[in-house]
The first five atom37 places (N, CA, C, CB, O) and aatype in JSON, in Angstrom:
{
  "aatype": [20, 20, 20, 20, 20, 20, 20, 20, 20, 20, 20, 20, 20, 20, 20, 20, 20, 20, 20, 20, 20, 20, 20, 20, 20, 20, 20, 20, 20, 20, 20, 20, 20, 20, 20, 20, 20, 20, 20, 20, 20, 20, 20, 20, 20, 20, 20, 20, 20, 20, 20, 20, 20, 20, 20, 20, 20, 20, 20, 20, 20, 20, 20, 20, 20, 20, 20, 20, 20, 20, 20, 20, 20, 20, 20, 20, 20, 20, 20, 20, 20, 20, 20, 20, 20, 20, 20, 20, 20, 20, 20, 20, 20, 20, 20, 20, 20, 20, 20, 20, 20, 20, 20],
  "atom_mask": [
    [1, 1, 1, 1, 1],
    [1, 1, 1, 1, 1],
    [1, 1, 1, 1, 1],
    [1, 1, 1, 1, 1],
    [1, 1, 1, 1, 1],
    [1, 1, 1, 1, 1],
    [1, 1, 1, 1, 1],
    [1, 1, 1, 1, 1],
    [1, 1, 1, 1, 1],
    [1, 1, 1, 1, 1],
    [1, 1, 1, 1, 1],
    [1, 1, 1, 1, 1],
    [1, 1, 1, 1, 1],
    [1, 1, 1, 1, 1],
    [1, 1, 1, 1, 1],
    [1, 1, 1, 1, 1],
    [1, 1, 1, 1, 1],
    [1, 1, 1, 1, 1],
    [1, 1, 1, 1, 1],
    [1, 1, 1, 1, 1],
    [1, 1, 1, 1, 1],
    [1, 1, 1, 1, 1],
    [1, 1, 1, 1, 1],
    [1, 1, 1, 1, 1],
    [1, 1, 1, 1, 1],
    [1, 1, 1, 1, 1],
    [1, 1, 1, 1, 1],
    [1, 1, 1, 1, 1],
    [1, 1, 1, 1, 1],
    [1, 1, 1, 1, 1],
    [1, 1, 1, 1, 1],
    [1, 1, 1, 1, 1],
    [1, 1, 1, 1, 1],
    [1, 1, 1, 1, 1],
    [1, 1, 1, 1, 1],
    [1, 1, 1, 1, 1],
    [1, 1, 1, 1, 1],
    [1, 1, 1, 1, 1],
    [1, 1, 1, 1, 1],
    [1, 1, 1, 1, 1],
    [1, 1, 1, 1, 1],
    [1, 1, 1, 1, 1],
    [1, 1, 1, 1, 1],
    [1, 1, 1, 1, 1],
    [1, 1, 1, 1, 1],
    [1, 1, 1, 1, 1],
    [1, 1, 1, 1, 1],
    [1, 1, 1, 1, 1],
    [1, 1, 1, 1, 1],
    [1, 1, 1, 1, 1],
    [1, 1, 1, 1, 1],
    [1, 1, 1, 1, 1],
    [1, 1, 1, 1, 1],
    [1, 1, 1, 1, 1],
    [1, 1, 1, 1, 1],
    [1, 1, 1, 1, 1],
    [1, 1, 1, 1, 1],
    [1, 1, 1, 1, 1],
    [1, 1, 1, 1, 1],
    [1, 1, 1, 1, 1],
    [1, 1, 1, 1, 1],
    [1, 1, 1, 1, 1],
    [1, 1, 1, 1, 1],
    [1, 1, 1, 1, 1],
    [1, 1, 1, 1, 1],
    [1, 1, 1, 1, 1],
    [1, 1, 1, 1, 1],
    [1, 1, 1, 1, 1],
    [1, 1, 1, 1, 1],
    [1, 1, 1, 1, 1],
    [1, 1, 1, 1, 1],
    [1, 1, 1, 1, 1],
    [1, 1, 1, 1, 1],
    [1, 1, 1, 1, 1],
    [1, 1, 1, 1, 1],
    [1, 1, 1, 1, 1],
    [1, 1, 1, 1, 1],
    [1, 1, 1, 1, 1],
    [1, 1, 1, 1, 1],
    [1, 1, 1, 1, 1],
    [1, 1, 1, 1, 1],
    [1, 1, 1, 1, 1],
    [1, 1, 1, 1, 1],
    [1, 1, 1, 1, 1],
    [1, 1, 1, 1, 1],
    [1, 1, 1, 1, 1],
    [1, 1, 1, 1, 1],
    [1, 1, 1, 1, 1],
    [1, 1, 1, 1, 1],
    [1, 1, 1, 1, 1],
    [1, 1, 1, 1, 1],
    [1, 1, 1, 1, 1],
    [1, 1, 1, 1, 1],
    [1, 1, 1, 1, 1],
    [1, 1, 1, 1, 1],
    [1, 1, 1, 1, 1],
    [1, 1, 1, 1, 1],
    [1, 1, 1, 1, 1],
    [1, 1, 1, 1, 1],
    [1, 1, 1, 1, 1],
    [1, 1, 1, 1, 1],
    [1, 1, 1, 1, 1],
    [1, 1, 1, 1, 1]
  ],
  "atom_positions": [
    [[-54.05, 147.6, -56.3], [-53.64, 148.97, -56.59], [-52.7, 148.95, -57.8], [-52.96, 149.62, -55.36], [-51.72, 148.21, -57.67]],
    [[-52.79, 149.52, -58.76], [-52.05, 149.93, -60.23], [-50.87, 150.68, -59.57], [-53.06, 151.05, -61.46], [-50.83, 151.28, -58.49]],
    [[-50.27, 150.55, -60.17], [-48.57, 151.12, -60.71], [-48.61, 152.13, -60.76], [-47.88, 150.84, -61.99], [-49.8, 152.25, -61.05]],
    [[-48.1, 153.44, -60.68], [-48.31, 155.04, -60.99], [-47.25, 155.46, -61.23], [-48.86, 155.93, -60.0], [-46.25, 154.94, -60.72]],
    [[-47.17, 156.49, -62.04], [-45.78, 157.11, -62.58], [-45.35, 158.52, -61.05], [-46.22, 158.07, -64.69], [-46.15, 159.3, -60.52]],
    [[-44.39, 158.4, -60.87], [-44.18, 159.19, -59.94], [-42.57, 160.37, -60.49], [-44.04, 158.06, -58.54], [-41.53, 160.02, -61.04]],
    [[-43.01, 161.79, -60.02], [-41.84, 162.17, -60.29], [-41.34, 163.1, -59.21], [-41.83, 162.71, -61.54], [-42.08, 162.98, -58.23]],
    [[-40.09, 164.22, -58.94], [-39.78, 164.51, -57.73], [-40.74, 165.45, -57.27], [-38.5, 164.93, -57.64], [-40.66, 165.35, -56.04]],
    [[-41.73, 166.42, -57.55], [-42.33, 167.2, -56.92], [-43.54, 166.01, -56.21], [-42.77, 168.49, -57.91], [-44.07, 166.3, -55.14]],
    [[-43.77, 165.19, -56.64], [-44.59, 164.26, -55.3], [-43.92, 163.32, -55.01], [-46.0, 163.57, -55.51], [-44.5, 162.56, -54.23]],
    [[-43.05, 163.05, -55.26], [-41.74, 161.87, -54.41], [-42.15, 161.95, -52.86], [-39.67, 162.54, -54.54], [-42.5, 160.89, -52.33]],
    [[-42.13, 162.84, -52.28], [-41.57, 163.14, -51.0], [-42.91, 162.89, -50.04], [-40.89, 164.76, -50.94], [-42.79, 162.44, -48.89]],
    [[-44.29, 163.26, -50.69], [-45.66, 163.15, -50.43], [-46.19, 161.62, -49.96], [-46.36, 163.62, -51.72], [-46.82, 161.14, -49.02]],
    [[-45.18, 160.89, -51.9], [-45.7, 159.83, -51.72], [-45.21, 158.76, -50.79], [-45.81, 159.47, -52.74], [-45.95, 157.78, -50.63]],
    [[-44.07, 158.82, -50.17], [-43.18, 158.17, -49.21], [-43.73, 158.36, -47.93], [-41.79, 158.68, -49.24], [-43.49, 157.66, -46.95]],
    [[-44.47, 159.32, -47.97], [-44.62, 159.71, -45.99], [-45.51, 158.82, -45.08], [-45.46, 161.37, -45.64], [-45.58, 158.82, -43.85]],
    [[-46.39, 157.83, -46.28], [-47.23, 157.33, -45.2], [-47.35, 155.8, -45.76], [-48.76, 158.21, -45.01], [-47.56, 155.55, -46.95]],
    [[-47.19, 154.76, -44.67], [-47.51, 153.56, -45.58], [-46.2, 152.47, -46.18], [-48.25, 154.28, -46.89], [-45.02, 152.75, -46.39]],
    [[-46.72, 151.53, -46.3], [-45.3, 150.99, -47.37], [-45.42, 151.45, -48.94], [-45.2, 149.07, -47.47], [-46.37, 151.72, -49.68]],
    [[-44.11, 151.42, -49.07], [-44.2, 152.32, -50.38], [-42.9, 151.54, -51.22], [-43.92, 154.28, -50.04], [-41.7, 151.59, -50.95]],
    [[-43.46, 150.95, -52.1], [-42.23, 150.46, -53.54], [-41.87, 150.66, -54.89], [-42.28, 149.4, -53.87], [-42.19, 150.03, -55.9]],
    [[-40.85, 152.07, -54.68], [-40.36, 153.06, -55.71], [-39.32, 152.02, -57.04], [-39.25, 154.44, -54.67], [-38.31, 151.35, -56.79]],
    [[-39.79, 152.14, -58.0], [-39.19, 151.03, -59.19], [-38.12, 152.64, -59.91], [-41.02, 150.01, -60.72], [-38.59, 153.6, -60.53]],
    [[-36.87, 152.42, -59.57], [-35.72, 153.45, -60.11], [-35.68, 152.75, -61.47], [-34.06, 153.53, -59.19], [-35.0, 151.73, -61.6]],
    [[-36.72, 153.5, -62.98], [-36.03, 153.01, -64.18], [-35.74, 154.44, -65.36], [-37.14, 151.69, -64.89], [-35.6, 155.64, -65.11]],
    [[-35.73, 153.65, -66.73], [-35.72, 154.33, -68.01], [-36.08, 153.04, -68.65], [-34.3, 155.15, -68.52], [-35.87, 151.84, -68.46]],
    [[-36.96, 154.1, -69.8], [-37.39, 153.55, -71.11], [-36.24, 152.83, -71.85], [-37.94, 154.7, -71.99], [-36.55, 151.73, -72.3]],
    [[-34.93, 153.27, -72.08], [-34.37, 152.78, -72.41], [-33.26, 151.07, -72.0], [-34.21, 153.78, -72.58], [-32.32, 150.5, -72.56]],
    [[-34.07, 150.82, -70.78], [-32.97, 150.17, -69.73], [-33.8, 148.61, -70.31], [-33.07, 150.78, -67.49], [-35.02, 148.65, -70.47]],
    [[-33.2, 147.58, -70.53], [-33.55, 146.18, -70.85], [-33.8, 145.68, -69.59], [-32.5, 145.36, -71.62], [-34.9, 145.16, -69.4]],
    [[-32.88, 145.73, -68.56], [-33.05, 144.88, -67.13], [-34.6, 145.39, -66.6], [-31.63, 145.36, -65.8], [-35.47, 144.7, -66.06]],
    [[-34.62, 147.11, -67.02], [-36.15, 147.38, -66.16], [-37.27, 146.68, -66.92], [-36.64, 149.15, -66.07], [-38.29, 146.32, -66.33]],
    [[-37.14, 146.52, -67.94], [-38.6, 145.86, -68.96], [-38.7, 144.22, -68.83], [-38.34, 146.19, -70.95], [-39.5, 143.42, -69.31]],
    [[-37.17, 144.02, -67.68], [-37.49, 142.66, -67.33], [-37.9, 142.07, -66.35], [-36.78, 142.11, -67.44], [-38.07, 140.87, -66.15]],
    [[-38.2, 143.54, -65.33], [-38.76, 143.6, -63.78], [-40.16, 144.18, -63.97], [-37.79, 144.65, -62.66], [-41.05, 143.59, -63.37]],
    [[-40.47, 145.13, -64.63], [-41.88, 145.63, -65.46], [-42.86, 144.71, -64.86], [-41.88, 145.44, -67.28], [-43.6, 145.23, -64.02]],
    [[-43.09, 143.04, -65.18], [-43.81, 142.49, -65.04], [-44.52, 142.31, -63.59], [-43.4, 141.72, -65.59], [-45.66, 142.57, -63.21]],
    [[-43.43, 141.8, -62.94], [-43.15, 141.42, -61.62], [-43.9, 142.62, -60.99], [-41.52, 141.22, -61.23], [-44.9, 142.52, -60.28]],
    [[-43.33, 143.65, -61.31], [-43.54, 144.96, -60.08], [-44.99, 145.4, -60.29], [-42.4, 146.52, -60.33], [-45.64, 146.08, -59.49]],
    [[-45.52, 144.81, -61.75], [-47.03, 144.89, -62.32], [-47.53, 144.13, -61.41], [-47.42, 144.39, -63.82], [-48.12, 144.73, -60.51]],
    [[-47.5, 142.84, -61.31], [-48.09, 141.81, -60.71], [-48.19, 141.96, -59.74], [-47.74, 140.83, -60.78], [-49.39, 141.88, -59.49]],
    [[-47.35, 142.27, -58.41], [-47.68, 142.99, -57.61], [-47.86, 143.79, -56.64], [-47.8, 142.86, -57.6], [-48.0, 143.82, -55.42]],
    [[-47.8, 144.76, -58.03], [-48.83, 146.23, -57.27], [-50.56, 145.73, -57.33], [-48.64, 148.12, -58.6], [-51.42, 146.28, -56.64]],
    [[-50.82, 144.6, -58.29], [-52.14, 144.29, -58.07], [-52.45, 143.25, -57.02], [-52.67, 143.92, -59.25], [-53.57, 143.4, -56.52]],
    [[-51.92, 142.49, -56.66], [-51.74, 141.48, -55.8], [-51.55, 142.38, -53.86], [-50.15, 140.51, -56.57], [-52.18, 141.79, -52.99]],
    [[-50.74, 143.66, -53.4], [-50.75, 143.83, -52.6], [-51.62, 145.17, -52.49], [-49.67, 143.61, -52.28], [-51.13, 146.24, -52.87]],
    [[-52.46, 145.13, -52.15], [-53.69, 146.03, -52.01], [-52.84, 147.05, -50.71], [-55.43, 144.98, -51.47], [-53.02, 148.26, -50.85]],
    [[-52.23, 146.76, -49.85], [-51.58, 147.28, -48.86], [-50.59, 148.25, -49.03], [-51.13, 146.41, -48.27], [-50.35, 149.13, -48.22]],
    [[-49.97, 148.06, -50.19], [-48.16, 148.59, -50.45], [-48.7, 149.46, -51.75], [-46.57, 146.96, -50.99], [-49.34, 148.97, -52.68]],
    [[-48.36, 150.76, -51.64], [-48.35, 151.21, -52.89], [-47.25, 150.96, -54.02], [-48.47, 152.39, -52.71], [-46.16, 150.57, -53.6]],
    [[-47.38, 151.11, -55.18], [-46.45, 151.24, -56.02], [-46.22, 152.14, -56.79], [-46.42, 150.53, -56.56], [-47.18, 152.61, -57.4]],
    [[-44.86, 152.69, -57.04], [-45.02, 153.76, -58.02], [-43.19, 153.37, -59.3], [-45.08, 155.75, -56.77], [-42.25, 152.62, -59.0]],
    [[-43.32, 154.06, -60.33], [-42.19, 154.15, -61.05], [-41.83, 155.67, -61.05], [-42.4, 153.55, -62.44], [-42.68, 156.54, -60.84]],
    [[-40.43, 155.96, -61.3], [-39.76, 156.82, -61.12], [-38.59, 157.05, -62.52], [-39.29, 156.52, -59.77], [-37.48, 156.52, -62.51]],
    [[-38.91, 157.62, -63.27], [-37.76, 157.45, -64.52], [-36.68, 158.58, -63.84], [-38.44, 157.98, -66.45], [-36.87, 159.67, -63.32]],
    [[-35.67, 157.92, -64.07], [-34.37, 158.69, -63.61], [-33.75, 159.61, -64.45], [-33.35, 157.82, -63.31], [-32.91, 160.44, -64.12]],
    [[-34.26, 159.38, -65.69], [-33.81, 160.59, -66.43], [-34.58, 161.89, -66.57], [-33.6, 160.22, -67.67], [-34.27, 162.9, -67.2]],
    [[-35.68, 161.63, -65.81], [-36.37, 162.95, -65.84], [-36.58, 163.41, -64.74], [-37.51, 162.99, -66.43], [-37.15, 164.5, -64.73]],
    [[-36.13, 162.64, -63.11], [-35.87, 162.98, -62.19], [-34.66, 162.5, -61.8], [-36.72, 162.85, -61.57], [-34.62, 161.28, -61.64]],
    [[-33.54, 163.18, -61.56], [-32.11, 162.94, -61.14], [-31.86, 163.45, -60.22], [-31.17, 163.24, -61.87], [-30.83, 163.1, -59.65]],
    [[-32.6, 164.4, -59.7], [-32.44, 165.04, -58.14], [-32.96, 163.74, -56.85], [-33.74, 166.7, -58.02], [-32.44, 163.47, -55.77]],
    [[-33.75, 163.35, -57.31], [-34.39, 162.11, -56.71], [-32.79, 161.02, -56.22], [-35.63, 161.26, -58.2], [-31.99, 160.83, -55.3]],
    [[-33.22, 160.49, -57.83], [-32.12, 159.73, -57.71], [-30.54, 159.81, -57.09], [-32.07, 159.55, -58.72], [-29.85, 159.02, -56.45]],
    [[-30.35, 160.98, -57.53], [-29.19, 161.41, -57.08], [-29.53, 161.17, -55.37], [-28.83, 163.03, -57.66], [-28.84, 160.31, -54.82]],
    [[-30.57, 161.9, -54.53], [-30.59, 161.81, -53.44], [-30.4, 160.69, -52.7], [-31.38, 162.23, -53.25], [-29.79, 160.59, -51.63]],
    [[-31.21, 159.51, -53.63], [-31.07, 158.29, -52.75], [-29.81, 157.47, -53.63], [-32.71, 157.33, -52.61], [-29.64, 156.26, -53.46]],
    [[-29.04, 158.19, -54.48], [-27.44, 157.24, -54.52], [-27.94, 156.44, -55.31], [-26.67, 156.39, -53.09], [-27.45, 155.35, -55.02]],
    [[-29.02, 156.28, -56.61], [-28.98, 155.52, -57.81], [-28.43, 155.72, -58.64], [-29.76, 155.35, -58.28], [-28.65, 156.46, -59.6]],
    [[-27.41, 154.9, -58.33], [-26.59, 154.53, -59.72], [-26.65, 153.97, -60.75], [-25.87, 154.09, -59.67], [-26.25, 154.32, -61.86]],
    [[-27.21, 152.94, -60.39], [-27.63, 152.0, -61.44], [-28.7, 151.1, -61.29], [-26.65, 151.26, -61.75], [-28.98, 150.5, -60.25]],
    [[-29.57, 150.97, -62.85], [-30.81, 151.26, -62.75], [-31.53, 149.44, -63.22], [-31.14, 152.78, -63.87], [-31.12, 149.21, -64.36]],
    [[-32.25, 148.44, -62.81], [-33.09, 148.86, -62.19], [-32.97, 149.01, -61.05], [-33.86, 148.41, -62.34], [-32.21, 148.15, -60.59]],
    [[-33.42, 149.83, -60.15], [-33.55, 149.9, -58.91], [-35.22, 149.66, -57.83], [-32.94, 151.21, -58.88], [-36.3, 150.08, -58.26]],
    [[-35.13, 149.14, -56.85], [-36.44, 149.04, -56.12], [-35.78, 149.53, -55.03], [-37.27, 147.6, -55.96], [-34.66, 149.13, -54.71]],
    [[-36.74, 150.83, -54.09], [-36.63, 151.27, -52.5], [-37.85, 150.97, -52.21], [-36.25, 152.83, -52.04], [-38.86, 151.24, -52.87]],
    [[-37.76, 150.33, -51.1], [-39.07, 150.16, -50.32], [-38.79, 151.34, -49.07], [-39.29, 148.34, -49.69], [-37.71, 151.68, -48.58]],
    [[-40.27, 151.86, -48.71], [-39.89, 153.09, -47.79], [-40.91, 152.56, -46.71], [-40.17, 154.86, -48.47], [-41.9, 151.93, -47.09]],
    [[-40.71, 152.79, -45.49], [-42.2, 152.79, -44.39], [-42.42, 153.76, -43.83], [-42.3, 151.92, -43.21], [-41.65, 153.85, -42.87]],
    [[-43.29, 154.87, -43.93], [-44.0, 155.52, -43.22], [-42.37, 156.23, -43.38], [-44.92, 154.89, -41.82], [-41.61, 156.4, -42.42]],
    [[-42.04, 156.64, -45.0], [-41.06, 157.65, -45.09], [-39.39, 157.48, -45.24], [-41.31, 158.31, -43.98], [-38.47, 158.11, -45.78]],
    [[-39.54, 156.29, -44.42], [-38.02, 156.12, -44.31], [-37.6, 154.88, -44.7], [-37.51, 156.32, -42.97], [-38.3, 153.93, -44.32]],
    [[-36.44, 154.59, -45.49], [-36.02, 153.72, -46.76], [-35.53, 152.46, -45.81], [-34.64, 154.49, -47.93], [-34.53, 152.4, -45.1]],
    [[-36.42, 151.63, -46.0], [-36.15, 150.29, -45.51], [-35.19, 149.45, -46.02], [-37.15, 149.64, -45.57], [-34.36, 148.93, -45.27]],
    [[-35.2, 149.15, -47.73], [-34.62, 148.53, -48.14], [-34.51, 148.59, -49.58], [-34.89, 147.68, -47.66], [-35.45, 149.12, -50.18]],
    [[-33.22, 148.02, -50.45], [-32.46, 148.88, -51.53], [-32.39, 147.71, -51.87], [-31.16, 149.89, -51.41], [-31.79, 146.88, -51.19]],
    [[-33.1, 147.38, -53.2], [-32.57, 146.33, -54.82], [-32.19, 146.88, -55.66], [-33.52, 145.53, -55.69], [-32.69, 147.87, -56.2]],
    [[-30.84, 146.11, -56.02], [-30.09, 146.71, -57.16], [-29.87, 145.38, -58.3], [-28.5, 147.42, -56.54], [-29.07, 144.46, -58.13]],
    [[-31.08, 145.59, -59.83], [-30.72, 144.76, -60.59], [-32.47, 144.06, -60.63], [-29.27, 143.88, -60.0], [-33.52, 144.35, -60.06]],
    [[-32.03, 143.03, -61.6], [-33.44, 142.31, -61.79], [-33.24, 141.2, -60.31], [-33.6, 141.3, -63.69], [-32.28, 140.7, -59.73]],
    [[-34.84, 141.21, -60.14], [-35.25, 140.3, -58.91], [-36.5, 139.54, -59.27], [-35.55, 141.18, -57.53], [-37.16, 139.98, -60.21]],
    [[-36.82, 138.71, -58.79], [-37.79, 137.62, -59.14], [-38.62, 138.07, -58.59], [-37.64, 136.28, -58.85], [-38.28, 138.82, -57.68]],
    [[-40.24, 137.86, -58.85], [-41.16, 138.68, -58.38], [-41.37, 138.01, -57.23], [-42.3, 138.95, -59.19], [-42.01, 138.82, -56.56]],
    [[-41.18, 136.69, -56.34], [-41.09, 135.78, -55.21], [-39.87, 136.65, -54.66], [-40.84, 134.01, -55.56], [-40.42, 137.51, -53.97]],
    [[-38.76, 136.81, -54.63], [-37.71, 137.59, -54.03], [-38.4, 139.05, -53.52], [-36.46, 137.8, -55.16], [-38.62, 139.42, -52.37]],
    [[-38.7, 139.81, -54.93], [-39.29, 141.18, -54.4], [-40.29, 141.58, -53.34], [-39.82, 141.68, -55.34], [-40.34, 142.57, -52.62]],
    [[-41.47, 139.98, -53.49], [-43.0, 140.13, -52.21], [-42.23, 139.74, -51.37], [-44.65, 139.11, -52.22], [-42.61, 140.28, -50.33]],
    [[-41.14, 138.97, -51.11], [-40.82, 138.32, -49.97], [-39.86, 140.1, -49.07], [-39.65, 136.52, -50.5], [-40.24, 140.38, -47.93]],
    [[-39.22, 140.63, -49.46], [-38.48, 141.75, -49.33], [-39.45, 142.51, -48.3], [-38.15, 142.5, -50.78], [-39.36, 142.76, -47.1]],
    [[-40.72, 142.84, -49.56], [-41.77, 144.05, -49.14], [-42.57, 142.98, -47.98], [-43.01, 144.79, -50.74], [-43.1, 143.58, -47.05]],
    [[-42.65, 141.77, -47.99], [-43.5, 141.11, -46.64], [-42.64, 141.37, -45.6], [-43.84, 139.42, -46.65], [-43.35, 141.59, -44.61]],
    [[-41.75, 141.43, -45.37], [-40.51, 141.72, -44.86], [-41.2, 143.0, -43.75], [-39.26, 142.21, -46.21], [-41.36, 142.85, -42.54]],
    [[-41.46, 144.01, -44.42], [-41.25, 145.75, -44.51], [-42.47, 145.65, -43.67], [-41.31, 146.83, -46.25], [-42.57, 146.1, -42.53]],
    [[-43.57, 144.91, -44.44], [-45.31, 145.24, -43.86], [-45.3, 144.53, -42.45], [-46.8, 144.38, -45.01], [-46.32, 144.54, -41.75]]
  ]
}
């Protein structure tokens, strides 16, 4: 499953069912273009877990809701409700191990 851009009017849709791993970035952020890869790799690798990105500057109601401060950020959600919170770059072995965690 590919990566998808997500913003707040389907935020709430896309959380409700399933594991779900929301990437909190901006275009402008160096740490996110250094997780980019990882969170690429896999969203193709877990056929199970969706993935989506979320730019925070064009949704801040979002962010604001779930207390992102600082960006990059990963929430993993299950069936809606926020399992678990990365703050910063993570190794793409750290991140599957998190979301194997969740599934």
């Amino acid at each position: 499953m590919a990566l998808k851009e997500l913003n707040s009017q389907d935020f709430d849709n896309a959380i409700l069912s399933g594991v779900v791993v929301v990437d909190f970035w901006a275009p402008w952020c160096g740490p996110c273009k250094m997780m980019e890869p990882a969170v690429k790799e896999l969203a193709d690798k877990l056929d199970n877990v969706d993935f989506y990105k979320l730019n925070v500057d064009q949704n801040q109601d979002v962010s604001m809701k779930y207390k992102v401060m600082s960006i990059p950020t990963i929430l993993i959600f299950k069936d809606g409700e926020l399992k678990d919170t990365s703050i910063g770059v993570l190794s793409k072995d750290m991140l599957e191990s998190k979301i194997k965690t969740i599934i």
